[in-house]
Backbone as CSV, one residue per row, in Angstrom:
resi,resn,N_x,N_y,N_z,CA_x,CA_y,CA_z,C_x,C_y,C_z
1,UNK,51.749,127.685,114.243,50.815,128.759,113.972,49.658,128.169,113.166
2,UNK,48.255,128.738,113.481,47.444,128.043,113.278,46.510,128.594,112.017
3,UNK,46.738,129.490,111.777,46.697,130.278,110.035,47.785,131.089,109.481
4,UNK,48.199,130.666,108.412,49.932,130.615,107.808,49.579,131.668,106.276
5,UNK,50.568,132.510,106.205,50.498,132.966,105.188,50.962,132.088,104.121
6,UNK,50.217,132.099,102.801,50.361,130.681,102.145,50.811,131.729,100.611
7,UNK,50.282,133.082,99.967,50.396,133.206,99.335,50.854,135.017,99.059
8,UNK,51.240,135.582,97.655,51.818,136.637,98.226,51.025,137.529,96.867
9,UNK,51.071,138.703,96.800,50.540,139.445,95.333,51.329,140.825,95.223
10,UNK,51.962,141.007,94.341,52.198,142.490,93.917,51.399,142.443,93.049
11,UNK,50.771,144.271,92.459,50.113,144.699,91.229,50.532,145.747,91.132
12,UNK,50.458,146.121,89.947,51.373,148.110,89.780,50.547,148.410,88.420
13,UNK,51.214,149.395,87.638,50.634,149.790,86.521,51.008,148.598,85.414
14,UNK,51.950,148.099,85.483,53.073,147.201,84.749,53.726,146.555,84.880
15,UNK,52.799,144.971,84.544,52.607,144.125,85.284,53.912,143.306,84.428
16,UNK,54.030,143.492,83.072,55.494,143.123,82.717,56.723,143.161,83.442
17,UNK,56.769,145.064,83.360,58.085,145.597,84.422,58.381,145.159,85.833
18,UNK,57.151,145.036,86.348,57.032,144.256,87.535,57.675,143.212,87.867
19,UNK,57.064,142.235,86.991,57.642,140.511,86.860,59.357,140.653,86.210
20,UNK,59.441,141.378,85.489,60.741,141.608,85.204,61.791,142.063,86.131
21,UNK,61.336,143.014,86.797,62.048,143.735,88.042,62.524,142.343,88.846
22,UNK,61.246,141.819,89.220,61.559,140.465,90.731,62.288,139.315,90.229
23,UNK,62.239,139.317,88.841,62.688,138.189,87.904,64.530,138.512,87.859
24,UNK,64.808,139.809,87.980,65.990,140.310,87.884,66.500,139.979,89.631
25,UNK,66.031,140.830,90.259,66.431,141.054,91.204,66.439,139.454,92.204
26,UNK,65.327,138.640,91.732,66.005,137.651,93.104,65.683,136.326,91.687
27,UNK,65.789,136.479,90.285,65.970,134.819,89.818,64.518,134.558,89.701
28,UNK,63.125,135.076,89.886,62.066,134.590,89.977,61.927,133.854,88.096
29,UNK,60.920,132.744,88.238,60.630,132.814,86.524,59.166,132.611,86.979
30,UNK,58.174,133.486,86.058,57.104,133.258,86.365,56.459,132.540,84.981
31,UNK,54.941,132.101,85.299,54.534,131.284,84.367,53.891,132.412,83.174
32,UNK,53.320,131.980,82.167,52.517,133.366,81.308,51.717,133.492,81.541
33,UNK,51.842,135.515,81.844,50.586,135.641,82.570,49.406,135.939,82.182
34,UNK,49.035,135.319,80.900,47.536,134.990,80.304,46.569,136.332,80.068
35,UNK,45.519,136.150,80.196,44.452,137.619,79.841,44.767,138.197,80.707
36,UNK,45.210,138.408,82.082,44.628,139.114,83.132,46.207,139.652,83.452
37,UNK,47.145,139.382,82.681,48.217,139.752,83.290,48.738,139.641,84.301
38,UNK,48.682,138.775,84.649,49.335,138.089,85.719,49.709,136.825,86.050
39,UNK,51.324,137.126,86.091,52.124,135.578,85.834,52.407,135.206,87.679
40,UNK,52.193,133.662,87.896,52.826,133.272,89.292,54.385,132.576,88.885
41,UNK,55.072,132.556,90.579,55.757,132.465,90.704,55.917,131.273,91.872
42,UNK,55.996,129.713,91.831,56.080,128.666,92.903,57.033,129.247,93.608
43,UNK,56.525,128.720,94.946,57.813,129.304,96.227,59.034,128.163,95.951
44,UNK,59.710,127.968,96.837,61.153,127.264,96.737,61.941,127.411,98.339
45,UNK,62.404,126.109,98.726,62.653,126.344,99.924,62.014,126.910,100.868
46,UNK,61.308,126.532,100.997,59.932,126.209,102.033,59.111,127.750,101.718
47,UNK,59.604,128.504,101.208,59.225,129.948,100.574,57.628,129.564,100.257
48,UNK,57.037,130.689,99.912,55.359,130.436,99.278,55.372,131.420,97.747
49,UNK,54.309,130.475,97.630,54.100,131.061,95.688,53.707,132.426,96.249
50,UNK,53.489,132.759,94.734,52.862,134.430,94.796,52.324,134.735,93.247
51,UNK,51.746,135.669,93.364,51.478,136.138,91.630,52.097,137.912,91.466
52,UNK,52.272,138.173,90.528,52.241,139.039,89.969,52.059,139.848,88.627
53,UNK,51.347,140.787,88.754,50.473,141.188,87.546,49.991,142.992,87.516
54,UNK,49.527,143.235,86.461,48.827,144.930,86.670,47.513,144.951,87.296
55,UNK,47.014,146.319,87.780,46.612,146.102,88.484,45.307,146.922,87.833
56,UNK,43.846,145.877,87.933,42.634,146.769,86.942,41.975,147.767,87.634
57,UNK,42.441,148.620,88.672,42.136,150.018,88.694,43.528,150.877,88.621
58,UNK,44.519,150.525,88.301,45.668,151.050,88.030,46.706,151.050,89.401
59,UNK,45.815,150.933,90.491,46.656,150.994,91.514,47.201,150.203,92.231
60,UNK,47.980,149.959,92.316,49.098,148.536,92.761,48.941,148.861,94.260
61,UNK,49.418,147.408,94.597,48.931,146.533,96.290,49.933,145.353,96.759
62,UNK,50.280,145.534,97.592,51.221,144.185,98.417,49.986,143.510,98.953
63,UNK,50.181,142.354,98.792,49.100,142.011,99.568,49.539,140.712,99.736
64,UNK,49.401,140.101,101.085,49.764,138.763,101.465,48.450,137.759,101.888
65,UNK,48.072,136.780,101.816,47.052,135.513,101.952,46.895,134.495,102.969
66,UNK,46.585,134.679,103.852,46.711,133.668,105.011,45.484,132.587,104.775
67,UNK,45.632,131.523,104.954,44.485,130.435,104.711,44.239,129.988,106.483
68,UNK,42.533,130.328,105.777,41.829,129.992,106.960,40.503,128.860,106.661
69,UNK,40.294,128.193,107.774,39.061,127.538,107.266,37.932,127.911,107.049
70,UNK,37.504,129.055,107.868,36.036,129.885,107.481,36.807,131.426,106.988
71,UNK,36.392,131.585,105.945,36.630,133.157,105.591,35.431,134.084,106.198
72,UNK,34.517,133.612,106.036,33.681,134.591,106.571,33.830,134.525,107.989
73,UNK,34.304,133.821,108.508,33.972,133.881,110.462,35.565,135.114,109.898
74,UNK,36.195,135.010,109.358,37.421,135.709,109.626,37.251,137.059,109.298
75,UNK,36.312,137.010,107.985,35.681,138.728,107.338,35.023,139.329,108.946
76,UNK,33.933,138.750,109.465,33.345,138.881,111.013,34.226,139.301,111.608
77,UNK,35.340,138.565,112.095,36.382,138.819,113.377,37.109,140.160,112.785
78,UNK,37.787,140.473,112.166,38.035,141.489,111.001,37.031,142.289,111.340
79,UNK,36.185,142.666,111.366,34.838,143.880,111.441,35.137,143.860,112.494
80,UNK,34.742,143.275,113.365,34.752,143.220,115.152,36.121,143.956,115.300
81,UNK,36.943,143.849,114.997,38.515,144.202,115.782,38.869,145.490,115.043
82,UNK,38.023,146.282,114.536,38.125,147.583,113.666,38.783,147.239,111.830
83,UNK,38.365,146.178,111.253,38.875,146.149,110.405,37.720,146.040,109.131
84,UNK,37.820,146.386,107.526,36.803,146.451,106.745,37.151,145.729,105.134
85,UNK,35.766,144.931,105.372,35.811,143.950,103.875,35.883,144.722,102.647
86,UNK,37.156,144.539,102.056,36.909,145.330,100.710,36.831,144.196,99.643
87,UNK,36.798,142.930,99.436,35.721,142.076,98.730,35.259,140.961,99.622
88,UNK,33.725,140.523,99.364,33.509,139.534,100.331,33.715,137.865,99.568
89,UNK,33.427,137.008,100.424,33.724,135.504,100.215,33.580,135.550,98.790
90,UNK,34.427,135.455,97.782,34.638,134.917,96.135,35.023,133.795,95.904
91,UNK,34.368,132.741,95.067,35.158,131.441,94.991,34.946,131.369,93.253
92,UNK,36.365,131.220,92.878,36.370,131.061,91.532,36.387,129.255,91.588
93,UNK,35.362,128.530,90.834,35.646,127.348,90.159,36.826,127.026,89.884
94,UNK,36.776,125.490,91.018,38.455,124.933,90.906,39.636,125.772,91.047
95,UNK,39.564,126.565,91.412,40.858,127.589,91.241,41.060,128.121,93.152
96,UNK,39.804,128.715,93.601,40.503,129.562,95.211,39.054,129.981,95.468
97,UNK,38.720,129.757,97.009,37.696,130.746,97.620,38.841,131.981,98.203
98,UNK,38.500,133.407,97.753,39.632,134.035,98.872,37.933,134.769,99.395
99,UNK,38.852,135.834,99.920,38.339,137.532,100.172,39.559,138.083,100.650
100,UNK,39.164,139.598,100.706,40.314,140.502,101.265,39.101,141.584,102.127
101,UNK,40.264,141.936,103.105,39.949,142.558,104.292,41.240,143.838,104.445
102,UNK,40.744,144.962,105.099,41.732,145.994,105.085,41.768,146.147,106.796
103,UNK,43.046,146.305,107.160,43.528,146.400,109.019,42.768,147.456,108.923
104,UNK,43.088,147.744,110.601,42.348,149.203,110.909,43.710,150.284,110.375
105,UNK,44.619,150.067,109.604,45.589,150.986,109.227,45.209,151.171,107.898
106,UNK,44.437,150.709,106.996,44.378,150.426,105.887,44.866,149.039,104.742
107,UNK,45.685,148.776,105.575,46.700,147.781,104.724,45.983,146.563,104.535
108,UNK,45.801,145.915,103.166,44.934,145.166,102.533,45.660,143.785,102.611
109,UNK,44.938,142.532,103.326,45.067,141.746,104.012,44.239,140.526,103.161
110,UNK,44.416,139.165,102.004,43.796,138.720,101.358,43.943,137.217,102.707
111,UNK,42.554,136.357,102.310,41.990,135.217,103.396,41.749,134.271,102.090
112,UNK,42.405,133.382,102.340,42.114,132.010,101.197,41.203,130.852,101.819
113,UNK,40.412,130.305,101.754,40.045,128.741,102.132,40.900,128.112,102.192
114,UNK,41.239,127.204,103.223,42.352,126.168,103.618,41.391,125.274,102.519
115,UNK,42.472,124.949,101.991,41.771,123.622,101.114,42.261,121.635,101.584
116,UNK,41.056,120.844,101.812,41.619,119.689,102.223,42.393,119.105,101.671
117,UNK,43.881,118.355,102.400,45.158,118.004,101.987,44.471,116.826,100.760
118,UNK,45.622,117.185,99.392,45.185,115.940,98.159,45.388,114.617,99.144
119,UNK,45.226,113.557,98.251,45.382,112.316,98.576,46.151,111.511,97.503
């Protein structure tokens, strides 16, 4: 498959209870989750990382990350096929270009930059 879901996000009101809940229920340990409240979690067995944290309009989101090489040709294809950008191309310094895109069902769909393999 030629764009892979690479990364995963819950957000809720409580972003503690949250991490605590997944931390209970399947063993997760996440790292501290700093100003923004939100701690990750490395995948394991071929599994993929994820973060989890609260969420700054209060309303919590599943949201999964597929890495692609152009985000914007993908935000485009996404419009074309009935679907709508709810943030466009963001690249935080050293850290991730994403965006997120919502299906034509609603369901909020995040796009990472494939980043070139280290060396």
């Amino acid at each position: 498959m030629a764009d892979q879901v690479v990364w995963f996000e819950v957000t809720g009101k409580d972003g503690n209870a949250l991490r605590s809940f997944y931390s209970d229920l399947f063993g997760w340990q996440f790292s501290e989750p700093g100003e923004m409240d939100y701690g990750m979690v490395e995948g394991a067995n071929g599994g993929i990382g994820g973060g989890i944290g609260s969420a700054p309009e209060g309303q919590g989101h599943l949201t999964f990350y597929v890495a692609v090489d152009d985000p914007q040709a993908a935000l485009d294809k996404a419009e074309q096929l009935g679907g709508k950008v709810v943030t466009g191309v963001t690249e935080i310094p050293n850290v991730v270009t994403f965006a997120l895109l919502q299906d034509p069902e609603g369901n909020q769909v995040g796009i990472i930059k494939n980043q070139p393999p280290s060396e």
